[in-house]
C-alpha positions as a Markdown table, in Angstrom:
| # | Residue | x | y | z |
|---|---|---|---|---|
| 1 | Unk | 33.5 | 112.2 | -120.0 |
| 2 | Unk | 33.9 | 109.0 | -118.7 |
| 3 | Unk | 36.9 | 108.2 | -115.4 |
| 4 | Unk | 38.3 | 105.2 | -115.7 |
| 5 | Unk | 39.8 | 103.9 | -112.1 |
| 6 | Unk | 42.2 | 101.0 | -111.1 |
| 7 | Unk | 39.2 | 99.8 | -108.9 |
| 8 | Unk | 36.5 | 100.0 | -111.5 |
| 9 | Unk | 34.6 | 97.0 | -111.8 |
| 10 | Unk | 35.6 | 97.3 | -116.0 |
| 11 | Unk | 39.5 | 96.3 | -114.5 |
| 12 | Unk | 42.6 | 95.4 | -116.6 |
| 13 | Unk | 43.4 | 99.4 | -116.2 |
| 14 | Unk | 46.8 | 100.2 | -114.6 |
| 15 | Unk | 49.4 | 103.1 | -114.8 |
| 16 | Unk | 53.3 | 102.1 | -115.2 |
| 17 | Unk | 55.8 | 104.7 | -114.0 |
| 18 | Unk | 59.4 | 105.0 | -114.9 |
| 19 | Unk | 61.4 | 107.5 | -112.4 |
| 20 | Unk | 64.9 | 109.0 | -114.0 |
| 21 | Unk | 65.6 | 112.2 | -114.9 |
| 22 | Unk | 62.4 | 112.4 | -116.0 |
| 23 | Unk | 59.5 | 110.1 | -114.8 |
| 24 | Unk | 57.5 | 109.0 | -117.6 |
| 25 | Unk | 53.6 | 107.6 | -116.8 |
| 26 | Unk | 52.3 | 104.5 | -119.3 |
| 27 | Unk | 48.7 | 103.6 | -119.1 |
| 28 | Unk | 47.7 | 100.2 | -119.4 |
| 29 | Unk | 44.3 | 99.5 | -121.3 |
| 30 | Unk | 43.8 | 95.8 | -121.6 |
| 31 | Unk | 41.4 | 94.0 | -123.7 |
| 32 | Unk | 40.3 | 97.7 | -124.8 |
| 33 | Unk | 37.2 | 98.0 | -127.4 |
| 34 | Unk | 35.8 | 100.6 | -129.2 |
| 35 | Unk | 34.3 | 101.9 | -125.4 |
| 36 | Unk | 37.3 | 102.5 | -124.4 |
| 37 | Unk | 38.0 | 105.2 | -127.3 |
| 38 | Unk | 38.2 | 108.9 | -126.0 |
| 39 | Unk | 39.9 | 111.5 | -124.4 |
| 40 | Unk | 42.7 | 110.4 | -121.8 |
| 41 | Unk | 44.6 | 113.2 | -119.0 |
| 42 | Unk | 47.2 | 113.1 | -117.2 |
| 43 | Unk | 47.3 | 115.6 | -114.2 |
| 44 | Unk | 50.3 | 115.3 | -112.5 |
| 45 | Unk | 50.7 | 118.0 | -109.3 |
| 46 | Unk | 54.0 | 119.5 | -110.8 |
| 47 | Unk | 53.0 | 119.6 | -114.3 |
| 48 | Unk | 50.7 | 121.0 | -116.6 |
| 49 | Unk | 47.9 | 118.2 | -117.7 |
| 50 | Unk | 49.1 | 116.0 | -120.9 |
| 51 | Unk | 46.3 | 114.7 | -123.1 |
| 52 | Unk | 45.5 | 112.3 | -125.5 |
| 53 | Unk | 42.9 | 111.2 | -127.8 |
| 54 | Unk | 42.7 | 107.2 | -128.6 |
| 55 | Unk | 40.5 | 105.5 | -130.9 |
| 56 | Unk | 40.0 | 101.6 | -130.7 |
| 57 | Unk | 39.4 | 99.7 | -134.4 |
| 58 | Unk | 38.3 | 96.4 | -134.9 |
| 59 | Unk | 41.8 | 94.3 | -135.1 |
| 60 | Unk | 44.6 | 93.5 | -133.5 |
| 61 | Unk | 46.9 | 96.5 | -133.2 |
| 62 | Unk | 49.6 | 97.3 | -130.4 |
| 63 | Unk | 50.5 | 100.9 | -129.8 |
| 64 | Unk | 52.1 | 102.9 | -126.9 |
| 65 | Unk | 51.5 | 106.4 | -126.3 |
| 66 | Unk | 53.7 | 108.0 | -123.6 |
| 67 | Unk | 53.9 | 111.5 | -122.0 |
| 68 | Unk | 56.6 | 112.3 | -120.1 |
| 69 | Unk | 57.3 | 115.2 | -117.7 |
């Protein structure tokens, strides 16, 4: 399974955080393409790991998954 980093030479990857009552985690995917499909975790250190599966299409589609702990 692929790791994508913040420092990978692929860039436009970034994690948005919103601390409240509960902190919830966004991750950022620009310009993704069908690469980018697959399995995505989250592993926070006071949680149990959150994941997802995303597939890319051909189009122009927004969506937003969140997890929040």
């Amino acid at each position: 399974m692929p790791v994508i980093s913040y420092d990978s030479s692929r860039g436009g990857v970034s994690v948005i955080t919103e601390k409240g009552d509960v902190t919830t985690s966004f991750l950022l995917i620009q310009h993704a393409d069908i690469s980018d499909s697959g399995k995505y975790s989250c592993s926070p250190s006071n949680a149990d790991v959150a994941s997802v599966r995303v597939h890319v299409l051909n189009g122009k589609f927004e969506t937003k998954t969140n997890i929040a702990y």
